[in-house]
C-alpha angles and dihedrals in degrees: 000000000000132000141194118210121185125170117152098354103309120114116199107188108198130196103211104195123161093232095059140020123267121309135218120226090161154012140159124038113050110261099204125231093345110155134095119031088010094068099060099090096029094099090039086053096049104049125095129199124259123242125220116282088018119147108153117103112248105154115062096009096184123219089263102027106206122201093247086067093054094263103156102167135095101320116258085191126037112175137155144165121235087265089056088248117134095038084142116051104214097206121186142145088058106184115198134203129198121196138138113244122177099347087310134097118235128204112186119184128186132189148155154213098218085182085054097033085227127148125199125164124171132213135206140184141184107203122214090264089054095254115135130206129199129200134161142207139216128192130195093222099176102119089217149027091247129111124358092297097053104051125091121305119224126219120214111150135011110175114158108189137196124204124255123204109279094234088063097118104165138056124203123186131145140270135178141127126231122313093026111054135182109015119178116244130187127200131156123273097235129161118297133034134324105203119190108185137180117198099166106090103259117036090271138205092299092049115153088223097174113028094189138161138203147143116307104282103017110166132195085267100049154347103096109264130186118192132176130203134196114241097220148105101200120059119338141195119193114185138194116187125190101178128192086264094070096256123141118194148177139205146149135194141149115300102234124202115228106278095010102126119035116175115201120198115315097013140133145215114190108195107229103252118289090223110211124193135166138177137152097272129006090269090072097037090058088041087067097053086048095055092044091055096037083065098049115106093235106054102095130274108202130062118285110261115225107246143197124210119198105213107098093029083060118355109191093336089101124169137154094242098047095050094040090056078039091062106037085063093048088053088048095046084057092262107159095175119059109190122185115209140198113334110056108096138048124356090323104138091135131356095278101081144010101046095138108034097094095190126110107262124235102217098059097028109032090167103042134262082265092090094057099039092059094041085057096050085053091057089055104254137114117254114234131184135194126236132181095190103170096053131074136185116236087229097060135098092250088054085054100041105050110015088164096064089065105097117228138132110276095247115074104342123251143294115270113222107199092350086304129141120188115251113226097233084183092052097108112267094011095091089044091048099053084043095055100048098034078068104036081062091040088055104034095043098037086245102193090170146032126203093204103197124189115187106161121075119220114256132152073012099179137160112247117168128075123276095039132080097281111215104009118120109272111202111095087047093050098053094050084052097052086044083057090051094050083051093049095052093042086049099055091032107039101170091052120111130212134203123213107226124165102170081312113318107356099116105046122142152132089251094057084043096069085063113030134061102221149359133219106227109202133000083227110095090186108130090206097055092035096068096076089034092061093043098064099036087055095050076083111032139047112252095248100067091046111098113221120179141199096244120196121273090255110050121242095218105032105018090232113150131218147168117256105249083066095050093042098037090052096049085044093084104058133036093316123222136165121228110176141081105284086185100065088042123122106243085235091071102035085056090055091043095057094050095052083054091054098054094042081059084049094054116028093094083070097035088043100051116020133078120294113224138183133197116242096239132171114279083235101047108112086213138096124199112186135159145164121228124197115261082251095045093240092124145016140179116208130186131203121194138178121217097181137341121315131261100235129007128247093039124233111244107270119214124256092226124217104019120141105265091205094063135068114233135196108233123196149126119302096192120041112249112264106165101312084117138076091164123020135200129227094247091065091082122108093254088056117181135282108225130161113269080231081067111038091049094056111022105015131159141349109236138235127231100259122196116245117276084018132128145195121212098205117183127208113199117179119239128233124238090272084059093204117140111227097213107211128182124288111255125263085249106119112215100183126094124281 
């Protein structure tokens, strides 16, 4: 049996035959109205012969291509029992069903080893936006503990993976370290095997994200490009194949420890989703991510409230006058989300004692964090409070209390990584405890928000107390566990929202975004820096859960220092935030300050909702060129910003990306000129210029000279039949230096 899928311009073309599971003849471009007669000679066209001495499978490579089918590539499914029996799942009888369930279409396939008494059945979805995603599931089916079938199976490796054309000749993922995340890398997609591992526990600052492939050159406008991500926030793999055949493939699954996952009889092990997008250009394939995660019930509804977070206004230096000043500024700047960081409960003074002990410490609040909380409800914001739930200090009461719920090997403990040691959610009463008294604060303080840090990776990560598997490796049991909290919180508080924070952006995935509201990128509030951070981060996600922050003039992390239209211009475009002291803060910048708030209010309807959409620049060019269009084409807000000098001198015109071709737009300034510029161009004016969207995509605008570390908001509205601009005044917004 074939089938045709399409959903959002994607057509997945599946083979559906009883000895495999299901195979792929297409995906990618929508084919149209293919199915029926049409489908007779498909497999006939796609097969190739086999040469002598062959043995590899080129023609029906399954989604997860056994060995038994002549699959002898890297495995998709490692599996064994303790006597190193059943290390090739002989599946077979593999029934499939189609239907449509929740505006998306739904293949399930089962089979079984009946020798192995093994079960695996796959499962795979595209979703309304045409993105697919792929699990799969293996079952322990031995009825008792007695002879080698019957004993426990062991999981090593469950990759499902999808084809990809055979002309795609580059990769592209991401790398980085702390403090400058998500970095896009190109390398050539040559034979052999492209591996892209975590072993950290979470996916890490380095994390691949997107593992794609395309043609050499592809851009975020156009060259085809297929990527796949890992849904997980433990230990990841994330794979690209170009065999001898000729095949290029991609997969992604959870990176198991050996012995990690033992299913006794009757038990289960379901793979996170392999997640699989494609566009022509990056800009589609990411589309597809955001409106997958733009449908989900728990991406948030109601507009993004602008935020401060206190840490590096105050650090640990916490006291009730200073915060309260600090949030009446904040009110008064137009804040309406107050958030306290590290430094309020136990002994925490630095980071040296105290992580574990989540009660309000006397010292620093003698009073209670009560006061505050409902000073900051008065103003009119929301009162938020940070967490790190799976750490603990060594030097803290929990530590004390319960050694044996620290996870480590056994042998000589484990690396502490800033004074940090990993909590066992799975240890008995540790998960119930942090439960219990997460939810006593969130009642007792009105908590409408949790910054859920996570600084420590996972290494040497064992079980240790009783009642669990002593010993054995812990991670993949301990992220499930911390998924089971977010969804407990989330159970008992369902308007609270939760941020994602691993020392910045290290645990950031399609898997944490089904249950949180937002994730902090990076830990650098450098706008400079920033720029390439939040483009990557938000090649996967949609700008509103990606928190963006008003860093200080002088940068925490680098000590660059830049004017404020650049800081707040830059944090404008995501999920926008202020960390500084506002106290200490000249009233020429909180004024400016204050205005750029305003218009990110303004705007973030538009920012919040609509297409996110990049220029195809030069690798070299020290310049970005972003913007956002309405769903309808009827508006659009750009930015330009230059990270450094330009290349040549005067600048070509740069294109204004994703605009209706078929409309006319005005095109002007949204903020007044303050110093960005060094060379300016006539359309920078306040009238601006009216100019068909079929112009302004390709060909676009002639540049100003900008000012390093300097940036331009330019807004496109589209014009009515009468084509007439209504020119309205500049907003409040300063852009010039302060």
């Amino acid at each position: 049996m074939t089938v045709h899928l399409r959903r959002a311009g994607t057509s997945l073309v599946l083979d559906l035959p009883t000895d495999r599971f299901p195979v792929v003849r297409h995906w990618g471009t929508d084919l149209g109205p293919f199915d029926g007669a049409a489908f007779t000679d498909l497999a006939t066209a796609q097969a190739t012969s086999t040469g002598d001495n062959s043995t590899w499978i080129t023609n029906d490579l399954p989604v997860l291509p056994l060995p038994h089918l002549g699959w002898a590539g890297r495995p998709a499914l490692l599996l064994h029992r303790q006597d190193g029996s059943a290390f090739s799942a002989h599946v077979t009888g593999i029934a499939h069903a189609v239907a449509a369930e929740a505006g998306a279409d739904v293949v399930r396939s089962v089979g079984a080893d009946p020798v192995h008494a093994i079960g695996v059945a796959t499962e795979l979805r595209l979703e309304a936006c045409g993105l697919v995603r792929v699990r799969v599931t293996v079952t322990n089916r031995a009825t008792d503990g007695r002879g080698p079938q019957g004993s426990p199976l062991v999981v090593g490796e469950v990759t499902p993976v999808l084809p990809v054309p055979a002309d795609a000749s580059e990769l592209l993922d991401m790398a980085g370290h702390h403090g400058r995340e998500r970095r896009l890398v190109r390398t050539p997609f040559t034979a052999g095997t492209r591996l892209r591992e975590s072993w950290e526990g979470r996916p890490g600052h380095d994390a691949a994200t997107w593992l794609a492939a395309g043609r050499t050159g592809f851009g975020w406008r156009s060259g085809t490009v297929h990527g796949v991500h890992p849904a997980w926030s433990g230990n990841t793999r994330s794979v690209a194949l170009n065999t001898s055949q000729g095949l290029r493939l991609l997969g992604a699954g959870e990176l198991l420890h050996p012995g990690e996952v033992v299913l006794d009889p009757g038990e289960s092990y379901t793979c996170p989703w392999a997640v699989f997008s494609w566009g022509e250009g990056l800009d589609e394939l990411a589309g597809r991510a955001h409106a997958w995660l733009r449908s989900l019930p728990s991406h948030p509804a109601r507009p993004r409230p602008v935020l401060l977070n206190t840490w590096e206004a105050v650090y640990f230096d916490h006291d009730l006058g200073t915060l309260t000043a600090l949030a009446d500024e904040a009110a008064a700047l137009g804040v309406e989300r107050f958030v306290v960081d590290d430094g309020w409960f136990g002994s925490r003074r630095d980071d040296r004692s105290g992580l574990g002990d989540w009660w309000v410490s006397p010292d620093a609040w003698p009073q209670g964090l009560e006061p505050l909380a409902e000073h900051v409800r008065g103003l009119g914001m929301e009162f938020g409070l940070w967490f790190e739930p799976e750490m603990v200090n060594a030097d803290s009461d929990l530590a004390r209390a319960h050694p044996d719920w620290i996870l480590s090997d056994g042998a000589g403990g484990a690396p502490e990584h800033r004074n940090q040691r990993v909590l066992d959610l799975t240890a008995p009463g540790a998960w119930d405890h942090l439960r219990d008294t997460m939810s006593g604060l969130v009642e007792r303080l009105g908590i409408a928000y949790i910054k859920w840090d996570h600084n420590s990776p996972l290494l040497t990560a064992g079980h240790q107390a009783a009642g669990t598997r002593c010993g054995a490796p812990a991670v993949h049991d301990q992220t499930l566990a911390y998924y089971r909290l977010l969804d407990a919180l989330h159970g008992r508080f369902p308007g609270l929202e939760i941020e994602s924070c691993a020392g910045g952006g290290g645990r950031i995935d399609l898997g944490v975004t089904e249950r949180v509201q937002r994730v902090w990128a990076s830990d650098c509030n450098d706008a400079h820096d920033r720029h390439d951070i939040n483009r990557g981060t938000m090649l996967l996600l949609p700008p509103e859960l990606v928190g963006t922050h008003v860093g200080n003039r002088r940068d925490h992390t680098t000590r660059r220092e830049l004017d404020i239209s650049f800081r707040a211009g830059t944090a404008l475009w995501g999920h926008m935030g202020v960390e500084f002291d506002l106290l200490s803060a000249p009233e020429p910048e909180r004024r400016a300050l204050a205005s750029f708030i305003a218009l990110h209010k303004r705007l973030r309807p538009l920012l919040h909702s609509g297409v996110l959409v990049h220029a195809d620049l030069d690798e070299d060019e020290p310049l970005r060129i972003q913007g956002v269009v309405a769903a309808d084409g009827s508006d659009a807000l750009y930015e330009i910003a230059a990270l450094g000098q330009p290349l040549s001198w005067p600048a070509a015109p740069r294109p204004l990306p994703g605009l209706d071709p078929a409309r006319t737009y005005h095109v002007r300034l949204e903020t007044p000129l303050g110093e960005e510029l060094r060379y300016g161009a006539p359309w920078t004016r306040p009238e601006g210029v009216v100019l068909p969207g079929a112009y302004l995509s390709v060909t676009g605008l002639s540049l100003p000279s900008i000012h390093p570390d300097h940036l331009l908001l330019v807004r496109a509205t589209a014009l009515g039949p009468d084509r007439a601009p209504a020119i309205r005044a500049h907003s409040t917004a300063n852009g010039g230096s302060s």
